[in-house]
Rosetta silent file (secondary structure, phi, psi, omega in degrees, C-alpha in Angstrom):
SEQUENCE: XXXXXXXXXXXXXXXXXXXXXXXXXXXXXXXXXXXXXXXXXXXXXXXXXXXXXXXXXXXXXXXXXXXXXXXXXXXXXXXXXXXXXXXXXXXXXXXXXXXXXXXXXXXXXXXXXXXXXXXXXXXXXXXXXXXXXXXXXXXXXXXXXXXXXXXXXXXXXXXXXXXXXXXXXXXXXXXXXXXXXXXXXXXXXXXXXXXXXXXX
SCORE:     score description
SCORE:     0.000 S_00000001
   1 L     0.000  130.953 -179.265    0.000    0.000    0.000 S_00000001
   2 L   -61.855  160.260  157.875    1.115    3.439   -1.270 S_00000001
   3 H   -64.353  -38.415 -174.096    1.090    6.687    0.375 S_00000001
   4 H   -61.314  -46.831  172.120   -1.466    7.848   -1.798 S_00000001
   5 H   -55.219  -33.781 -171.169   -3.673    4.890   -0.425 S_00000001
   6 H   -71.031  -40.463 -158.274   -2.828    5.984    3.357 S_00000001
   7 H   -65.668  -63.342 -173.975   -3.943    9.666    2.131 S_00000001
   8 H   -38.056  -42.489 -166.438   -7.465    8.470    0.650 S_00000001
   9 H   -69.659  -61.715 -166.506   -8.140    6.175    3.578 S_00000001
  10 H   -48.750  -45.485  168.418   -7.214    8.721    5.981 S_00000001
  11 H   -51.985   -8.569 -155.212   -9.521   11.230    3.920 S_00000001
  12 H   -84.881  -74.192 -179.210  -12.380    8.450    3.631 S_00000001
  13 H   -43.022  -19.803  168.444  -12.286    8.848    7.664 S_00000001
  14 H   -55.372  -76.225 -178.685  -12.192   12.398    7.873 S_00000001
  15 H   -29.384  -56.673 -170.846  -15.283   12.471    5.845 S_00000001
  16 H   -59.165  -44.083 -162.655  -17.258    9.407    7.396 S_00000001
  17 H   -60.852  -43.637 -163.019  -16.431   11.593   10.841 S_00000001
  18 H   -70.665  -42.163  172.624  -17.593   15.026    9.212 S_00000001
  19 H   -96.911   -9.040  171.360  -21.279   13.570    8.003 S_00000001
  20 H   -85.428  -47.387  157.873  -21.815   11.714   10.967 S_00000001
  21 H   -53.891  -17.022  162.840  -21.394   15.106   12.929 S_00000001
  22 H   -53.759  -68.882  179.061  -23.620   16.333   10.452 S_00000001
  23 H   -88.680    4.335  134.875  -26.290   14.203   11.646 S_00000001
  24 H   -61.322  -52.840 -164.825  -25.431   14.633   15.286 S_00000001
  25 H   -85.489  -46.256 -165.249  -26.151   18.336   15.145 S_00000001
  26 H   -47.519  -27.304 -168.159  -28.987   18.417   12.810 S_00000001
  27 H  -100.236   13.416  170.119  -31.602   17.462   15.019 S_00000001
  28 H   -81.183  -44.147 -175.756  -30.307   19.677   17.955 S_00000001
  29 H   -96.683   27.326  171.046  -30.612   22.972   15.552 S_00000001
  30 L   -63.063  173.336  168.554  -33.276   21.969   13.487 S_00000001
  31 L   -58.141  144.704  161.235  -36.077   24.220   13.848 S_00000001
  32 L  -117.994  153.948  169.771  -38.689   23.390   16.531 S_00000001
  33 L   -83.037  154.237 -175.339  -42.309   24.667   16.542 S_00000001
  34 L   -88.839  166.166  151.668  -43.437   26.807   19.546 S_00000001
  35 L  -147.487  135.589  155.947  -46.785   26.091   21.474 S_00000001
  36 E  -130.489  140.897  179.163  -48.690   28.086   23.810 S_00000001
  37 L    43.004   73.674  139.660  -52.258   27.398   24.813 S_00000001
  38 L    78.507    0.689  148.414  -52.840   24.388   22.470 S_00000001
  39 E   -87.459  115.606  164.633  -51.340   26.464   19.380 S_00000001
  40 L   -54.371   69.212  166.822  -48.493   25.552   17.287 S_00000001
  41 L   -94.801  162.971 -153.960  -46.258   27.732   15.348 S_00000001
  42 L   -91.217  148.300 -166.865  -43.334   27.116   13.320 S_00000001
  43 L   -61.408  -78.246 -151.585  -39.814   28.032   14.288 S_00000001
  44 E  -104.343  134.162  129.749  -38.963   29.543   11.044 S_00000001
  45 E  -140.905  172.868 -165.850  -40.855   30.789    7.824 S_00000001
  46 E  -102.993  170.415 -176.081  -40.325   31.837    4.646 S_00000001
  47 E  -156.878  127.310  140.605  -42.567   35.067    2.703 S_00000001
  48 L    78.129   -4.390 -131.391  -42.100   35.843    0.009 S_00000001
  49 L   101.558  -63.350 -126.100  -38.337   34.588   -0.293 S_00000001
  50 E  -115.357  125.467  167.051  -37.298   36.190    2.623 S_00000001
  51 E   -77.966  142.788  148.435  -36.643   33.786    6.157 S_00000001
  52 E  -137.882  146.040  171.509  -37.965   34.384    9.038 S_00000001
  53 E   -79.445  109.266  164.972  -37.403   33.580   12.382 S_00000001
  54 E   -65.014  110.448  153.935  -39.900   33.503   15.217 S_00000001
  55 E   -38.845  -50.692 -175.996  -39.307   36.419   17.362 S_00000001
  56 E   161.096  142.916 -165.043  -41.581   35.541   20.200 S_00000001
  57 E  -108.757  120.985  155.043  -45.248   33.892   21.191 S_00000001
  58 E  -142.049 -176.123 -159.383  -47.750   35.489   23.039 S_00000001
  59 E  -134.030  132.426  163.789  -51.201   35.310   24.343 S_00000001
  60 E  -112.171  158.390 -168.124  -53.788   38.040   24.722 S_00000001
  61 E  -133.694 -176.683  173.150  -56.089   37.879   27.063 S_00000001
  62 E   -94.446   53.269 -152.555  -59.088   39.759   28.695 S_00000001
  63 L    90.958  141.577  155.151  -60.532   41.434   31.505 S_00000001
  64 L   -66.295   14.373  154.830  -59.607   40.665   34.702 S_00000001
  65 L   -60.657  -36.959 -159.926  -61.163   37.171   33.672 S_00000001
  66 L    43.031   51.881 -167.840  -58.030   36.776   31.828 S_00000001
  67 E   -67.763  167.486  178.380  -60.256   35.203   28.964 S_00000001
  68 E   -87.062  114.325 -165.218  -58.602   34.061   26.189 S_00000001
  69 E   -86.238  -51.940 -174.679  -58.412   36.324   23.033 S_00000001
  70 E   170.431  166.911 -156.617  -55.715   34.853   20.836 S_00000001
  71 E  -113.440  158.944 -171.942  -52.334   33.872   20.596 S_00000001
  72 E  -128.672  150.024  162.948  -49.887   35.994   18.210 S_00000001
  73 E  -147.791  123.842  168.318  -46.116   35.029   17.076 S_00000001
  74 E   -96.873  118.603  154.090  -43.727   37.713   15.523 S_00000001
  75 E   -71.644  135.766 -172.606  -41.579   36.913   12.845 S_00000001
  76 E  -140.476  142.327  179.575  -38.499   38.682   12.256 S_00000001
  77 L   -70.505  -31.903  169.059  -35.899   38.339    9.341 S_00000001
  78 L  -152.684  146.233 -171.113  -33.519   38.492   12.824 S_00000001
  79 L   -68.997  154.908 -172.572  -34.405   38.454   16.587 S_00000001
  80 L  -149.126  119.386  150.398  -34.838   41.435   18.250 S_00000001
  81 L   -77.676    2.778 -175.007  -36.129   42.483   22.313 S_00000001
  82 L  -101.972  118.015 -160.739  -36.186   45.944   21.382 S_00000001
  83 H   -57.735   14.661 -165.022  -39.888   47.013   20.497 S_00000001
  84 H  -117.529  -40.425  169.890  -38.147   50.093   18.826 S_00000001
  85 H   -68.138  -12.677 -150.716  -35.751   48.566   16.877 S_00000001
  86 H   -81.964  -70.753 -138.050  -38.538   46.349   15.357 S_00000001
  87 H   -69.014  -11.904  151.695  -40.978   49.086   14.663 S_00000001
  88 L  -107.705   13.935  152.717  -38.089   51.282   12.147 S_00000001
  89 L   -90.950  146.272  160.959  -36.397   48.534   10.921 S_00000001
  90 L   -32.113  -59.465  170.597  -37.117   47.948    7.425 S_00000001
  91 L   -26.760  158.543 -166.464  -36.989   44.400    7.269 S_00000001
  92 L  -100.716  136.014 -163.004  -39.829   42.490    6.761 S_00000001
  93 E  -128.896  136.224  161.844  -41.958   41.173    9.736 S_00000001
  94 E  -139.440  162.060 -152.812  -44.736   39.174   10.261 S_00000001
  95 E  -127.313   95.325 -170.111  -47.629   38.841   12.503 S_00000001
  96 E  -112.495  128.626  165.941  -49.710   35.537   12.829 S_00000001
  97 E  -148.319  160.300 -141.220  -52.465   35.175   14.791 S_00000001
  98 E  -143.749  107.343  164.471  -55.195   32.420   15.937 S_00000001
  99 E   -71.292  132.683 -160.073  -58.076   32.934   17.539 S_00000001
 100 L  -114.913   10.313 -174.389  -59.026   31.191   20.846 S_00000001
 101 L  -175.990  143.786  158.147  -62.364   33.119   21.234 S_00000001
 102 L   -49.722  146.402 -161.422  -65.315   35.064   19.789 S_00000001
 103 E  -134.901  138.142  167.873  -64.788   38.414   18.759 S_00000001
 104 L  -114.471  147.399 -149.751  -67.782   40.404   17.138 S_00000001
 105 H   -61.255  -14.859  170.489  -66.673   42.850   15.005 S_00000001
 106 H   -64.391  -53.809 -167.979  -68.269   45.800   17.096 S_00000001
 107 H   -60.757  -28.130 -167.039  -66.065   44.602   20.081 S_00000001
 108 H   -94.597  -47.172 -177.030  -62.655   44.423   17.452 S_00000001
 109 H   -68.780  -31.389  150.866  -63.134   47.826   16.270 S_00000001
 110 H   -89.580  -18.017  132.434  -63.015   49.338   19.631 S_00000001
 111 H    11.732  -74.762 -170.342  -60.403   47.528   20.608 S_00000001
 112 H   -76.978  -34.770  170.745  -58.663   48.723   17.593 S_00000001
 113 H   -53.701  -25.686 -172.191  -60.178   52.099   17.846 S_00000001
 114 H   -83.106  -62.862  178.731  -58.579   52.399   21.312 S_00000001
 115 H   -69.100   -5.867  168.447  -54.880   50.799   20.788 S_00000001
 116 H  -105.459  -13.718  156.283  -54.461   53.244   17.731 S_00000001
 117 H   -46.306  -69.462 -174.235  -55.835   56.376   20.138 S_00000001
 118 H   -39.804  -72.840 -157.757  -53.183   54.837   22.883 S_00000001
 119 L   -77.823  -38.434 -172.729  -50.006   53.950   20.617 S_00000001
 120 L   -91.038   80.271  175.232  -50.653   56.614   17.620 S_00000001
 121 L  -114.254  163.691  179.517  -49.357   60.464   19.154 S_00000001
 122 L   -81.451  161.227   -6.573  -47.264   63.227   17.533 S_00000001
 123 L  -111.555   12.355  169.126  -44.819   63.385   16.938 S_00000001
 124 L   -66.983  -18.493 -170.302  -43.761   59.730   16.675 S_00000001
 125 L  -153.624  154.165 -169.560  -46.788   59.054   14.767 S_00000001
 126 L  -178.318  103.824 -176.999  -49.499   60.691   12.843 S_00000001
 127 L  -110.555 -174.003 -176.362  -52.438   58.862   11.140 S_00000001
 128 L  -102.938  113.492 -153.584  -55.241   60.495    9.615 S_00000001
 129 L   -99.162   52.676  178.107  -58.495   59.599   11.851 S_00000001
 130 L  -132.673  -26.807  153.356  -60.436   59.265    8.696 S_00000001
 131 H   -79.613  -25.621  176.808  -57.977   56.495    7.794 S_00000001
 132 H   -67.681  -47.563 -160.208  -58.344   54.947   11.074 S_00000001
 133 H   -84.206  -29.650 -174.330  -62.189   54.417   10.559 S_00000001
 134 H   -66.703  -65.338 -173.894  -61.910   53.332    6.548 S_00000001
 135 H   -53.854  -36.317 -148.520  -59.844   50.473    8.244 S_00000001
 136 H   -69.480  -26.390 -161.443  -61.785   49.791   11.073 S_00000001
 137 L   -61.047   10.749 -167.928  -65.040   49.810    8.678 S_00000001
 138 L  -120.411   11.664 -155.403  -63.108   46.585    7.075 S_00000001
 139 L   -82.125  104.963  173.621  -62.598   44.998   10.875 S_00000001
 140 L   -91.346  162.221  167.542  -64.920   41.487   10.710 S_00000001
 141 L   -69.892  160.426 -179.318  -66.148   39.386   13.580 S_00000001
 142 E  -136.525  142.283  175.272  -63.856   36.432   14.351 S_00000001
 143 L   -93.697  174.448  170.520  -64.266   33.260   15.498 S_00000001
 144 L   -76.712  120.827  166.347  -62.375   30.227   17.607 S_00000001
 145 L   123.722  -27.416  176.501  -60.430   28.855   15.195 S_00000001
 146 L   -51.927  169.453  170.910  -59.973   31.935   12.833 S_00000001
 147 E  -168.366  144.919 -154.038  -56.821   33.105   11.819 S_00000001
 148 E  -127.150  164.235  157.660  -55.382   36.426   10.664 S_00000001
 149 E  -174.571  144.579  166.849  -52.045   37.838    9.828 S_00000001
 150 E  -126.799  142.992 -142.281  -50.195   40.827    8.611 S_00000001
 151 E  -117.107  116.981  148.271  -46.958   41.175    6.522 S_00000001
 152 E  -126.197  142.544 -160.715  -45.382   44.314    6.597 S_00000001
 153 L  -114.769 -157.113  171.564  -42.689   44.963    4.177 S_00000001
 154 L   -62.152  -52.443 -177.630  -41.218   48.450    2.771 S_00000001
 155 L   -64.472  -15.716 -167.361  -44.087   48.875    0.860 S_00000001
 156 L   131.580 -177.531 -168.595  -46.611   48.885    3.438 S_00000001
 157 E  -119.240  148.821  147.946  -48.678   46.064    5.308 S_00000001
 158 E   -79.576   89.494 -126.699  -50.667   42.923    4.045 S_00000001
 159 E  -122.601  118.526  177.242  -53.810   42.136    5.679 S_00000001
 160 E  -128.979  108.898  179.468  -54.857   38.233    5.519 S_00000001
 161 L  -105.852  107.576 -163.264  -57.810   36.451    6.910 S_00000001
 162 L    49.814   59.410  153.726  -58.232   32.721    6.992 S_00000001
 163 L    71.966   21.541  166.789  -55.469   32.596    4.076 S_00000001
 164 L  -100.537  140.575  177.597  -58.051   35.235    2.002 S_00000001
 165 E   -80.493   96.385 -167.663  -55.849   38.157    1.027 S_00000001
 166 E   -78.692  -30.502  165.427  -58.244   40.958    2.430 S_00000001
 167 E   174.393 -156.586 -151.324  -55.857   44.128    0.533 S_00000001
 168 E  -116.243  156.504  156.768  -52.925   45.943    0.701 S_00000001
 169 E  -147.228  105.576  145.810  -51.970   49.400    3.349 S_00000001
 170 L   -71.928    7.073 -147.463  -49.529   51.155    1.206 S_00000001
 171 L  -120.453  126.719  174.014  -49.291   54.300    3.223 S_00000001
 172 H   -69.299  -33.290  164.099  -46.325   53.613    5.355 S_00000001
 173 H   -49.176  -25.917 -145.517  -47.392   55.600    8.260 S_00000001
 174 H  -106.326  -20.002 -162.377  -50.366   54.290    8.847 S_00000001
 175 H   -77.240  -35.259  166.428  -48.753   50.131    8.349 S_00000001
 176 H     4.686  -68.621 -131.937  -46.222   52.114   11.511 S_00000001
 177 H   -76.066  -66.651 -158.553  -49.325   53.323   13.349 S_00000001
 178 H   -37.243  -59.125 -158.494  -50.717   49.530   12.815 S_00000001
 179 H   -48.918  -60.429 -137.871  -47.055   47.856   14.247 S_00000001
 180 H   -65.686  -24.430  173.233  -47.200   50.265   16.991 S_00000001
 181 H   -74.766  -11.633  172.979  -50.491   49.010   18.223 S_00000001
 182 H  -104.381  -40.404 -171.127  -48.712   45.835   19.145 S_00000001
 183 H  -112.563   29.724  172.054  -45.373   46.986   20.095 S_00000001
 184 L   -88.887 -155.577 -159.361  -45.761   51.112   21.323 S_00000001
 185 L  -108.953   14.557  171.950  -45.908   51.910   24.198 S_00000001
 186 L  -127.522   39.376 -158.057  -49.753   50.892   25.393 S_00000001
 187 L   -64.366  158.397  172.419  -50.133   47.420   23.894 S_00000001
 188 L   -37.066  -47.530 -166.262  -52.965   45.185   24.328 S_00000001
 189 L  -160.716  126.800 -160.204  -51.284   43.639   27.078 S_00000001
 190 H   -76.743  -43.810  171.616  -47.765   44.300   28.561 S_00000001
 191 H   -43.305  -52.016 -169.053  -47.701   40.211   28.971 S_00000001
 192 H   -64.830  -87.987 -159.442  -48.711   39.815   24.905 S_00000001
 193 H   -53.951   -6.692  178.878  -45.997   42.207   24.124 S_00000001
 194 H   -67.080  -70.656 -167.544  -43.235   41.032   26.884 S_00000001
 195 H   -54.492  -31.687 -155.287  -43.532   37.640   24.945 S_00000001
 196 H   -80.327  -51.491 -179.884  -44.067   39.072   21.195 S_00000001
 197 L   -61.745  -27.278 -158.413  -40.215   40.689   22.260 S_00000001
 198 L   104.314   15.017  166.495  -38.596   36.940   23.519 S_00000001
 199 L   -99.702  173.885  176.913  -39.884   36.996   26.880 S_00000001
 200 L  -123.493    0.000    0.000  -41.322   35.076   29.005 S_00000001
């Protein structure tokens, strides 16, 4: 036997060592899905192209009942705790969420009517409150089981309801004023948004 045979063998062994750590590590970093309150979401997905990473899982709740509204998970092209950094970076983020309870659409519009009062002030923010009601007028009841999400990108936000594409918000301020209602500084619930940041 040659040198050239001891080099191949020894390289054969290198190798066999190199994919068998391969499949040692894969299933420690594969992705795992999160769950809170009997929902599942996925570590990682892609939009559009573009990965994302789950940011953080949270649950809103109700009332000093603490009923259950729905559970939310922010995507991020890269984690982030700082609600600040989120809401002016560029990058594209998304917001899926699953309803654990009825909502009737009177009840979701003030809601929404409230947290964009709360979150939306000068001079960080400034919607027009003639734009606020053309959305809210587009706000449906929701059910257990429903599921919503919005994509906002450069361009503006995507609005999706049980995988129907409801339109478009080009006006970048106002998809802002929208982030801001999750992550400003009066959020539905300081718990929903502790977790939506990577907390617990």
């Amino acid at each position: 036997m040659g040198p050239d045979d001891s080099c191949n063998r020894a390289g054969a062994v290198v190798m066999r060592r190199l994919i068998m750590a391969v499949f040692v590590v894969l299933p420690v970093s594969a992705a795992r899905p999160a769950v809170l309150d009997g929902v599942t979401l996925p570590d990682a997905r892609i939009v559009g192209g573009t990965p994302l990473v789950l940011n953080g899982i949270g649950l809103r709740t109700y009332s000093f009942l603490g009923i259950r509204v729905y559970v939310a998970g922010l995507y991020l092209e890269h984690r982030s705790s700082n609600a600040e950094s989120i809401l002016h970076s560029p990058e594209t983020k998304l917001l899926d969420i699953r309803f654990l309870h009825d909502v009737d659409a009177e009840d979701a519009r003030k809601s929404w009517r409230s947290a964009f009062a709360n979150n939306c002030r000068p001079p960080e923010c400034s919607v027009e409150q003639r734009d606020i009601e053309r959305f809210l007028t587009q706000v449906p009841s929701v059910h257990r089981g429903d599921q919503s999400s919005l994509l906002w990108t450069p361009r503006g936000v995507a609005v999706t309801f049980n995988g129907r594409h409801l339109g478009d918000i080009t006006d970048t301020g106002f998809a802002l004023a929208l982030l801001r209602t999750f992550l400003g500084p009066f959020p539905p619930t300081a718990r929903l948004q502790r977790e939506l940041l990577g907390g617990e």
